[in-house]
N, C-alpha and C positions, 0 to 999 in steps of 0.2 A: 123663334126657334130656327135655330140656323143646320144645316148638314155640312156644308164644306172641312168646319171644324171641329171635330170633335173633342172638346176642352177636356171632360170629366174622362172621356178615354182618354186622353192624352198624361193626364195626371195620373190614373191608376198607372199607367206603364210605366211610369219613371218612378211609382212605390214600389213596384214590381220587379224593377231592376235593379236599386237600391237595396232589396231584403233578397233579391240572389247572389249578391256581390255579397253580402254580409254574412250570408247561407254560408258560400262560397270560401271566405275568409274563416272563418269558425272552425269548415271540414278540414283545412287548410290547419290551425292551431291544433285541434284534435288530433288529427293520424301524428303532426311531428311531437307534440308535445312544448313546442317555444312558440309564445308569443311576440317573436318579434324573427322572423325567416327570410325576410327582406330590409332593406335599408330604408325603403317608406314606410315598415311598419313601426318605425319607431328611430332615428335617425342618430340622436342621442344617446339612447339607449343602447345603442349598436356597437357605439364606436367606444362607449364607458366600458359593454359588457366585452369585447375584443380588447381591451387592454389587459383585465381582470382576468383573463384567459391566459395570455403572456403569463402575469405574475403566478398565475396557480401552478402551468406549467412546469417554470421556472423551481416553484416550491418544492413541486414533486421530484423532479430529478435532485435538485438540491436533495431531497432525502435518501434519493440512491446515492451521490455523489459519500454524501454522509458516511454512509453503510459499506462503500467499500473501502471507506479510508477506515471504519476500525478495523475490517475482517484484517487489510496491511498490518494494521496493528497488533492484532493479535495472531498473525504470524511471526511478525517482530517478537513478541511477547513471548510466545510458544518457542520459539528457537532461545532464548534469554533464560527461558527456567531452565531448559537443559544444559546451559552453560551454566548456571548456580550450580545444579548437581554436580557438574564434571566440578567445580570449582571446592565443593565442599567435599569430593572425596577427594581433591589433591591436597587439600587442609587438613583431611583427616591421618593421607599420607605421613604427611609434614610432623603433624606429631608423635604418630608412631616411628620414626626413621628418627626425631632428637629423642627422644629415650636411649642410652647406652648399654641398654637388656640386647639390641641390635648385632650383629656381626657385621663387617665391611661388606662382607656378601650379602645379608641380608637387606642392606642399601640398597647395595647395585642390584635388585629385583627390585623392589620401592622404585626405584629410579626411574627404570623400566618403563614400570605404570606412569608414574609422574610425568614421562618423557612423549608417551602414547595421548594422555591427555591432555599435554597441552597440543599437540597435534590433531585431536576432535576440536577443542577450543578453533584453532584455527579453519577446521573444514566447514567448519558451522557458520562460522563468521562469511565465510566465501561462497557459501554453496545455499542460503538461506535465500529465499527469491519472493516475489510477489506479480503475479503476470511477469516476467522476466528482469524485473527490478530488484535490485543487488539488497537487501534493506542491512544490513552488519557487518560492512565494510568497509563505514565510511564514508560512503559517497553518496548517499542519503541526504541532502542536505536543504533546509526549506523547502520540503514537499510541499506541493500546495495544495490544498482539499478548499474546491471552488462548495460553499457550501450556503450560499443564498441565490434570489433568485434574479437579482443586478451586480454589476458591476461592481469589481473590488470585494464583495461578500466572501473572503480567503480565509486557512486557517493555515498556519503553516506549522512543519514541524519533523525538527533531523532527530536523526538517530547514531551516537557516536559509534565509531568503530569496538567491536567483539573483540575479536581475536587475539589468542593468547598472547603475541607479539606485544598489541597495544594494552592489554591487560598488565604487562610486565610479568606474566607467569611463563613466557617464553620466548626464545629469538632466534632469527633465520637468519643464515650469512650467505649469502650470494657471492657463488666461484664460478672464476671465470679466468680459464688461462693465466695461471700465477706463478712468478720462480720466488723462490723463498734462497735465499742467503743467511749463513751465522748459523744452523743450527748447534746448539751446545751439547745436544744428549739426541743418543740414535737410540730410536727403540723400535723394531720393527711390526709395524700392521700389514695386513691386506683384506684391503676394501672392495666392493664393489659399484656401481656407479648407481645402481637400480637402489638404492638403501640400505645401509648396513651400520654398526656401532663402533663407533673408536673408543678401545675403555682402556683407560692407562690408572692404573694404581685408584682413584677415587673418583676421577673423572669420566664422563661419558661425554660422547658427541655424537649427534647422529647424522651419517653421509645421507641424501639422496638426491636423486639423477632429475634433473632440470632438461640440460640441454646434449645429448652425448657427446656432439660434435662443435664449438664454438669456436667461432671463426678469431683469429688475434692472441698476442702474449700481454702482459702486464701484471702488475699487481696488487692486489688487495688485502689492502690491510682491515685489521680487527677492527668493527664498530665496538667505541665504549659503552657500556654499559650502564651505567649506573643502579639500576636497580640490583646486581650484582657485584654491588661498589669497583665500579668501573671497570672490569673485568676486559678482557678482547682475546679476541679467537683469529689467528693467521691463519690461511690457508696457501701453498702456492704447490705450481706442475709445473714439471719441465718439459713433457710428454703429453700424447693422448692418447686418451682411453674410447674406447667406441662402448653403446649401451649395454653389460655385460661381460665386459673385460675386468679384469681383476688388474692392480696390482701392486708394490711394495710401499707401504709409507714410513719414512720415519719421522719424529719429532720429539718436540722437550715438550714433557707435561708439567703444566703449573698449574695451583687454583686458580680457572679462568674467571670465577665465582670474587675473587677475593684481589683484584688487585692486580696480579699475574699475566703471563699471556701464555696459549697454549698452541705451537707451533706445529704446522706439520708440513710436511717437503717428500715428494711425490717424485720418484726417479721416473715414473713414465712420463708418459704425454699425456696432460693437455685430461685431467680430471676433471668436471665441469657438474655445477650443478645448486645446489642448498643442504649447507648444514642447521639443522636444528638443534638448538638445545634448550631443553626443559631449562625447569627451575632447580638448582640444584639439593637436593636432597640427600646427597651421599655421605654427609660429616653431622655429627652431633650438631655443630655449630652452624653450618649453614643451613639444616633442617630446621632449628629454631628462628634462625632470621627469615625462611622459607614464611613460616605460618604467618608473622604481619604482613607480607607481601601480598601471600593469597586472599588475607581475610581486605586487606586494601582492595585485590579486585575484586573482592565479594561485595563490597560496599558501594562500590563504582556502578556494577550490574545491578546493584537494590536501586541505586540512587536512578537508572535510567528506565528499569521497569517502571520506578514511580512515574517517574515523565510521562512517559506516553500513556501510562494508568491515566494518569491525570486528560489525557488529549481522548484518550479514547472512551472519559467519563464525559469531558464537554462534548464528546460529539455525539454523545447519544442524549444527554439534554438539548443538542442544537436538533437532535433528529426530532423529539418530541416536540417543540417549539415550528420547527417548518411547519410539521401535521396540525397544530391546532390552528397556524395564520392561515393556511392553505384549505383546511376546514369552514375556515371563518370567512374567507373570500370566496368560496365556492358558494357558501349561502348566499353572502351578496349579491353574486354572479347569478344565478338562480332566482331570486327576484326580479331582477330585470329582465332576464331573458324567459325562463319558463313560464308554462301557462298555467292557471288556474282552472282545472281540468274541469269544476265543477260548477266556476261560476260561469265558464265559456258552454259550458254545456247546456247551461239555461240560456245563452245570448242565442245557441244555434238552435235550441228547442222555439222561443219566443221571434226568432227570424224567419223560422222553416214555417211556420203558424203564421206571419203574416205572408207570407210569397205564395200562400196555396189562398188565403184571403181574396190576396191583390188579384190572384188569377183571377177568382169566382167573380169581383168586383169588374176585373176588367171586362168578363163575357156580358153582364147586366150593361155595363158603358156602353156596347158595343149594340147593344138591342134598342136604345133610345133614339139613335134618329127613324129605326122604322115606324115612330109613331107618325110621321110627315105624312106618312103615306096614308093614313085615314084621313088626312084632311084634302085627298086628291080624290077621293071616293065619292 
């Protein structure tokens, strides 16, 4: 019998210390709910379940990412139907103005509207946005919708220019300081620079005010046309006019629609701005060639609704596919990392049971060497 060392106490404490660390570790998986809270508790584990975290992340934005590129879309979309509409009441124009039951006058109201909408055609085209992004103007072009959760996972996808211009339902002539020479035939207008109608016998144009004051002289001549079998529109000033000043035009009217050119010459200063002009509607004949025009840009705008119909079906099958990977790695993720709430419950119930053991054993250890002492009696 020895006392110096107490062996059997010496064992019980190191079971004792062994089932509070493990007490300890249990309390520990309990309250956070992961079985693995440090890098020793599991080393591999850690470093699997912190990549899988990356990717899930990855997943979920990818799903936003997803989601705001159709809402784009279907702003896109939504501006596009209303341009159907405008497009199929200037078709519907188109046919009532080639019917010859018409008056000349009854055109030139036809025309009017005709002239109006493709002017919405254009605002729409200009003025349609997404967070501050132009989407119908053209300049849309390879958006890119980041829509996985690595590198390179892109979708991309433009959207052609709206506006009645590039539709061919209408065209804008930019003036700018022009003298016009040779007029053949004086007919007098007064215009003014804010928007106003030049209407000579069957023809319309529509003045509006750009710039009031434009610095330089030169001259510009008509863009052809073709969609109006190569048609051109002259503009020139010799003069200017400030925002709101009126005054005298003369010029020779031709079908600008048909070939012709339609001159005008400006004894003031310095007229400055954009003429519009519709699609022309004013003649039996050109109202007839008007309707395959417009139904051509009706087919244009089906054909681009489809498109992005199309992009903004894939991205809602790309939304549903992120969700079920990012699903399926969350599980993953979750086995490695969470705890088994219930089997850990029985480690710290059968730990906590032995550490009050270990106590009770080590106070009995700790009673044994005073048996020495009866053999000093």
């Amino acid at each position: 019998m020895i006392i110096n060392h107490n062996i059997a106490a010496l064992n019980t404490h190191r079971q004792l210390s062994n089932n509070n660390n493990a007490v300890q570790s249990s309390l520990e998986k309990l309250s956070s709910g992961l079985k693995i809270n440090k890098a020793g508790d599991d080393a591999a584990g850690l470093a699997i379940s912190e990549k899988m975290r990356g990717q899930i992340r990855g997943l979920e934005m990818a799903q936003k990412n997803a989601q705001d590129g159709i809402s784009l879309i279907q702003t896109a979309e939504g501006a596009m139907n209303e341009t159907h509409a405008i497009l199929q009441r200037m078709r519907e124009l188109a046919n009532q103005s080639s019917n010859d039951t018409n008056t000349d006058q009854d055109r030139a109201e036809l025309q009017k509207e005709v002239d109006q909408l493709a002017n919405a055609l254009n605002d729409i085209s200009e003025d349609t946005e997404f967070n501050t992004k132009k989407l119908l103007d053209g300049t849309l072009k390879d958006a890119t919708f980041h829509v996985g959760a690595n590198e390179g996972q892109n979708l991309k996808v433009s959207i052609s220019n709206m506006s009645g211009t590039e539709l061919k339902v209408a065209e804008t002539y930019n003036v700018d300081d022009l003298t016009y020479q040779d007029a053949t035939q004086d007919v007098d207008y007064t215009v003014g620079t804010n928007g106003d109608e030049i209407t000579y016998g069957k023809e319309t144009a529509k003045w509006q005010a750009a710039d009031p004051d434009p610095a330089g002289d030169g001259s510009l001549p008509g863009t052809p046309a073709g969609y109006y079998d190569g048609g051109k529109l002259v503009l020139e000033a010799d003069t200017k006019l400030t925002d709101g000043e009126t005054g005298t035009i003369k010029g020779k009217a031709g079908g600008y629609y048909d070939g012709d050119k339609l001159v005008i010459e400006a004894e003031e200063d310095n007229l400055s701005g954009e003429v519009t002009v519709g699609i022309n509607i004013s003649s039996q004949e050109s109202a007839d060639k008007a309707i395959s025009t417009i139904q051509t840009a009706i087919d244009n705008v089906s054909a681009e609704r489809s498109k992005i119909g199309a992009v903004q079906n894939r991205l809602q099958h790309t939304i549903n596919n992120l969700g079920t990977s990012a699903e399926n790695l969350t599980a993953a993720e979750s086995r490695i990392r969470d705890v088994d709430m219930a089997k850990e419950m029985m480690a710290f119930t059968k730990n906590n049971i032995l550490t009050q053991a270990a106590q009770s054993m080590l106070a009995q250890a700790n009673q044994q060497p005073q048996g020495v002492l009866q053999l000093l009696r």
